[in-house]
N, C-alpha and C positions, 0 to 999 in steps of 0.2 A: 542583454542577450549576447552581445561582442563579448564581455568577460567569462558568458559560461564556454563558447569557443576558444577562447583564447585557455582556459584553463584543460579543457577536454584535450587540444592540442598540446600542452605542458606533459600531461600524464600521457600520451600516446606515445610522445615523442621521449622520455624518459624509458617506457616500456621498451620497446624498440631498442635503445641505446643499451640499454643494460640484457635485455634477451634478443641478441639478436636475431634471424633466423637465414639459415643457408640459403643460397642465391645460385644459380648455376646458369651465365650467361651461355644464349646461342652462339655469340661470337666476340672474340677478345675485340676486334676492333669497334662496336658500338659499344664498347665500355670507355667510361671516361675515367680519364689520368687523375691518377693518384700519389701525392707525393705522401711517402710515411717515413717519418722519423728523418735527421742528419739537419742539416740547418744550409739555409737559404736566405743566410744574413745578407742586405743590401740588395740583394736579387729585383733586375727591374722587372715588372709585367704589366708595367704602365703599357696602357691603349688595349691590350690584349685581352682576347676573346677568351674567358676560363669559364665558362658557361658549365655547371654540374661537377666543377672541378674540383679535388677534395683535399686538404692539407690535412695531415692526422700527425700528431706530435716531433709537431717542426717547428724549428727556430725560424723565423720570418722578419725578425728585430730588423727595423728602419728598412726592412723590401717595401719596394715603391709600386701599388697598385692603381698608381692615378689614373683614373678614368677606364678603366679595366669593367669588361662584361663580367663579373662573377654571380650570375643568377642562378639562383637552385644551387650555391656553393657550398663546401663544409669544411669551419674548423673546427678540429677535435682535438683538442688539448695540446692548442698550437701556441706557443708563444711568439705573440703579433706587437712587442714594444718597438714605438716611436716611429712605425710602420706611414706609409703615405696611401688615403683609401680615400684622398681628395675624388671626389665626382665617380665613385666607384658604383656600379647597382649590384648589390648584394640581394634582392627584393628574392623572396620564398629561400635565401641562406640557412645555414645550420650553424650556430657559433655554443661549443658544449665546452666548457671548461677551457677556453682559452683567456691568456690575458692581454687583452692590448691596450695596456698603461702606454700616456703618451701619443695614442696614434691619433691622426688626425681623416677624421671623417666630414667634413668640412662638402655640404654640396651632395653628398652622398646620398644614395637610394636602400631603405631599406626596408622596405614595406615588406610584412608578410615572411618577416624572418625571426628565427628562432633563437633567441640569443641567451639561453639559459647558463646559467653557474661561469658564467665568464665577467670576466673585471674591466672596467672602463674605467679608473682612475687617468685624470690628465686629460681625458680626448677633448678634442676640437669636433662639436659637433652644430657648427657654424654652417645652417642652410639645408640642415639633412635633413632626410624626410622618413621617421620611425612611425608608419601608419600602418594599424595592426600588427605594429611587432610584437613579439614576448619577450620581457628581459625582467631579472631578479627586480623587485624594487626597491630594494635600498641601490642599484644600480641605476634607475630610474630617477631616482631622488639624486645623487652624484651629477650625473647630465644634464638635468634640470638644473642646477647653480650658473651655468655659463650658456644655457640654449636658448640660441637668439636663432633673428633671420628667417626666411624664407626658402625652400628649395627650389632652384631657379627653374627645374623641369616640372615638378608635379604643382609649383601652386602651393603649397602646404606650409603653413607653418610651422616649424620644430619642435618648439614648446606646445603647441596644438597636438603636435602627432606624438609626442611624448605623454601627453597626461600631466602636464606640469599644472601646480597651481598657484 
């Protein structure tokens, strides 16, 4: 029953993505910040609150989000190589066509995030906790090779919240 969800949410979240539909806030300040396009190489945002904060085709290469609130985040065809996402909580995220070859997720939260058509080659995902995420599986199968540990806040083991066998 988790997979017919997790699939219904694939095809929502694709529809969406590709059709979008216009939005028209009551007020620019309850809208959250949005970086689009230009690059934010080495950029720290370690500890920082990014709560609903969206990266849309940014360079992010080795930005350092250690321990960084990014719940309810989005990357959108952000290049995230070699990136630091140690102890980050990404849980209800959006990651859509980004690549982050190299980065290290090590300790991370990412429950209940979306992580379609994006590349995870290299990462360190030492201690994270992917419980009801959606990711490609042959992305899943990649992770799976090196996912050890336990996530030291939810309890969960990695390979458990992965699907690994």
């Amino acid at each position: 029953m988790t997979r017919f969800w997790q699939v219904l949410a694939s095809i929502v979240l694709v529809f969406v993505l590709l059709f979008p539909m216009e939005a028209n806030a009551a007020s620019s300040s309850g809208v959250t910040s949005t970086k689009v396009g230009g690059s934010f190489i080495g950029k720290d945002f370690s500890g920082q609150s990014l709560i609903a904060e969206e990266f849309t085709s940014v360079n992010l290469e080795k930005a350092n989000f250690n321990n960084a609130d990014l719940r309810g985040g989005v990357f959108n065809g952000a290049s995230v190589h070699n990136a630091n996402l140690h102890g980050v909580d990404f849980s209800e995220g959006i990651a859509y066509l980004s690549d982050f070859k190299g980065a290290d997720f090590s300790d991370g939260i990412f429950t209940n995030a979306m992580m379609l058509r994006s590349v995870f080659d290299g990462v360190n995902v030492t201690n994270a906790d992917f419980t009801n995420a959606v990711l490609d599986k042959p992305e899943i199968i990649k992770l799976c090779v090196n996912a050890t540990g336990t996530n030291p806040k939810t309890g969960v083991s990695t390979r458990e919240s992965l699907g690994c066998k």
